[in-house]
C-alpha positions, -999 to +999 in steps of 0.1 A: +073+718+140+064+692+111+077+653+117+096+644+091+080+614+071+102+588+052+086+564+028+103+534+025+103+515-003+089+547-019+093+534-060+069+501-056+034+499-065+018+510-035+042+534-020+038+552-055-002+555-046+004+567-011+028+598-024+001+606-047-027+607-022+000+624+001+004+648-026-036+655-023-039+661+013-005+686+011+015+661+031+055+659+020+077+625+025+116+615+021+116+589-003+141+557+009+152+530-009+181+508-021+176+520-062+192+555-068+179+557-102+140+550-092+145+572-059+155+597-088+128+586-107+105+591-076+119+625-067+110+640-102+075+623-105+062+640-073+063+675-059+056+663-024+089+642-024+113+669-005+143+641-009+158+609-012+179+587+012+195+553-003+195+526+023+192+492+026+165+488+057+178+454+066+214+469+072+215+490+109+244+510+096+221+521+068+194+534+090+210+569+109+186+588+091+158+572+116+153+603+141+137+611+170+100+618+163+101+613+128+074+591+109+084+559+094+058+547+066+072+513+056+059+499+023+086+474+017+075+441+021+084+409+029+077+424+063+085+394+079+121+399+061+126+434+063+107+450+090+125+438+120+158+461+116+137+493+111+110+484+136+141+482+162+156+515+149+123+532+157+119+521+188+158+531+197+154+565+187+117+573+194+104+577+159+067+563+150+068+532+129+039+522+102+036+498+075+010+480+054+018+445+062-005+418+056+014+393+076+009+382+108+043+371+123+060+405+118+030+418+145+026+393+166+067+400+175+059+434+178+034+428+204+056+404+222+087+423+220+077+463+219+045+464+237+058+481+267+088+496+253+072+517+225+052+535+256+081+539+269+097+558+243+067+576+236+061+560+204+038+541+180+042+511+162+008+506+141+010+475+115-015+465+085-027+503+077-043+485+045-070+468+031-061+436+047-069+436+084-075+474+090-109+474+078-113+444+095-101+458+130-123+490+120-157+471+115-143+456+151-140+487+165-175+498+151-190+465+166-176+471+202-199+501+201-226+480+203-211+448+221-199+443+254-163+430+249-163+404+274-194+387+263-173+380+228-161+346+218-153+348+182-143+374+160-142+358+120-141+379+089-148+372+055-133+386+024-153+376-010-127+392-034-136+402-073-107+402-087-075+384-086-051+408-100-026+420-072+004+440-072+038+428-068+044+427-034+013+412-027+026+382-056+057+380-031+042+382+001+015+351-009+050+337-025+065+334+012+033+327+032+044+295+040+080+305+054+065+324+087+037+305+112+005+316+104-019+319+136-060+318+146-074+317+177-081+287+198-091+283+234-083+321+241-048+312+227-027+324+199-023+291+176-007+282+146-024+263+119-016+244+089-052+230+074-074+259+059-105+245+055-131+263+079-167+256+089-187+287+078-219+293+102-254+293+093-264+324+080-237+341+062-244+345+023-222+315+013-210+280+018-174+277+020-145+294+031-111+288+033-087+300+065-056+324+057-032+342+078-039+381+083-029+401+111-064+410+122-062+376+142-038+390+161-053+426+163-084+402+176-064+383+202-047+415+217-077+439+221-104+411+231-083+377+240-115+357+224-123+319+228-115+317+190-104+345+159-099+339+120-095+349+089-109+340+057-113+336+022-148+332+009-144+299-019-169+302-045-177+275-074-157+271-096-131+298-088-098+295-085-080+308-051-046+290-053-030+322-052-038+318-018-012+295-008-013+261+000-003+260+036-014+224+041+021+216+020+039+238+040+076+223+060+085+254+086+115+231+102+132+228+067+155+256+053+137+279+036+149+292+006+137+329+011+162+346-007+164+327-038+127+329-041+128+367-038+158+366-063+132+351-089+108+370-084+131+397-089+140+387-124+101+387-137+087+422-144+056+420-123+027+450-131+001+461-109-031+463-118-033+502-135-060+531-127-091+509-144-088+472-130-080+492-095-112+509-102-135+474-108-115+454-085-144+451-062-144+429-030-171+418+001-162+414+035-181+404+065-168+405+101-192+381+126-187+392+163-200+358+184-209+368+217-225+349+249-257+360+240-261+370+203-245+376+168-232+403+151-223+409+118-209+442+099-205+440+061-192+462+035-190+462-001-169+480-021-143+482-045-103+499-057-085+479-026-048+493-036-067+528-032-082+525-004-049+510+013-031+546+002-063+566+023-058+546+052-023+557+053-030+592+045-058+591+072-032+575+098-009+602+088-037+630+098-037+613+130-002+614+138-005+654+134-027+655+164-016+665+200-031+632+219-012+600+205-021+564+217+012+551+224+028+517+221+017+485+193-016+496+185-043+476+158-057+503+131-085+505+151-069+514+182-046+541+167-071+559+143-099+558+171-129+585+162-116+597+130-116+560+120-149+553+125-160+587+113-138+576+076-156+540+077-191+563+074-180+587+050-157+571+025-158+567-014-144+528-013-172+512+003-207+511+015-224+490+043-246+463+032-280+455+050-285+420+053-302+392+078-296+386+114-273+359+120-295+330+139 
């Protein structure tokens, strides 16, 4: 018997991409929400929408439609905000949790607080199914093929991004950056940070970089425990990246004024890039494995990011219809496994890039 899928947060930009590559690959969803009329609107646009539920994820009394078995795709971000009450729910119930979160707190709680339970209950709780961090964790996983994981002392990637145009929860998410701790990796411990600037090593095809918070640190920390794990921003002249936020200004002990930020936000129509900027929104990213002995460096080059985050999903998706589950928090790498590497080697989003060894 089928698991029932719910897509939560199913009307925003994203989610709307994932139900149509869900549509492609004949898989159907339950589309929740807290917006009748756009669940309505949702329900009529696709074919592979089989219902709606209204519920407000933050509220526990909202969430009895959570199930035993049944596949949570979570698309409504701030995770930090929202994610906590469903990720609980899951785990109560035994249903599968997944999201596309490109922030770090929400997953380094889950590691802390599920790890064991989600085994357990026979369960998976797999975060960041998106362009941030699970291509990362991917290249990571391709690299270990290669690499003997405890020779490895760093694990930094590198994203040199072509366009700036992002959808809306993405906007909100780099909104709020500064209202969570943001982590790397130092001395084999979990760390927060404030000051971005990072050293970029000799070798690599550019000069500066700037440190920001994605959950592929943590997917780092937990799989390898490395001397030291980041990630970054490549900063080239004359660009502008203060979209990135400026955590150097940032006051965690104040009170943070969360919900009137997302109340603003809320007022301003915010569009996504459509079909064509998706299509030349190209990006670079490098991920440099440091080990005792040697470096390693994968690299990719590609482009359509929002795209590529709905595959992923789709692909994670396949792998949930498979007999043998790896159960508990797992990274994207962990969780997708085979089929993950065989989609980074056969993919229309990107290509591998030859380039130097790293002296």
């Amino acid at each position: 018997m089928a698991s029932t899928t719910f897509l939560i947060g199913a009307y925003g930009y994203t989610a709307k991409l994932i139900a149509a590559k869900m549509a492609e690959a004949n898989l159907s969803f339950i589309a929740v929400g807290r917006d009748q009329s756009k669940l309505e609107q949702v329900l009529q646009g696709f074919a592979n929408c089989v219902g709606i539920i209204v519920a407000d994820c933050q509220d526990a009394a909202d969430l009895g439609f959570v199930a035993e078995g049944a596949i949570v795709v979570n698309c409504a971000g701030p995770f930090n905000l929202f994610a906590p009450q469903l990720i609980s729910k899951c785990i109560e119930v035994g249903a599968h949790y997944l999201d596309i979160t490109g922030e770090q707190e929400i997953v380094r709680q889950s590691y802390e607080h599920y790890a064991a339970l989600a085994i357990q209950k026979q369960v998976c709780i797999v975060h960041s199914m998106a362009f941030e961090s699970a291509l990362s964790d991917l290249l990571l996983s391709r690299a270990l093929q290669q690499i003997n994981p405890s020779e490895i002392e760093e694990v930094l990637s590198y994203y040199q991004l072509g366009s700036q145009q992002m959808s809306p929860g993405t906007k909100l998410t780099m909104k709020l950056a500064n209202y969570a701790p943001n982590y790397i990796v130092e001395d084999q411990c979990l760390s927060p940070f404030v000051h971005q600037a990072a050293h970029v090593p000799a070798g690599l095809p550019f000069e500066a970089a700037r440190i920001v918070p994605y959950p592929e640190v943590i997917f780092a920390y937990e799989r390898l425990k490395p001397k030291r794990a980041a990630s970054h921003f490549v900063v080239e002249q004359g660009s502008n990246l203060a979209f990135t936020g400026n955590l150097a200004q940032a006051a965690p002990k104040q009170k943070t004024p969360i919900d009137s930020i997302i109340d603003r936000f809320k007022k301003v129509v915010h569009v996504g890039p459509d079909a064509n900027a998706r299509a030349g929104q190209t990006f670079d990213l490098y991920l440099l494995v440091r080990t005792t002995h040697k470096d390693h460096m994968e690299s990719i080059a590609g482009s359509n990011m929002y795209e590529l985050t709905a595959a992923l999903v789709v692909l994670a998706l396949q792998r949930f219809g498979l007999s043998t589950l790896h159960l508990g928090v797992q990274s994207p790498g962990q969780f997708l496994g085979q089929s993950g590497l065989r989609w980074l080697a056969n993919n229309p989003y990107f290509q591998f890039k030859n380039h130097q060894p790293i002296k």
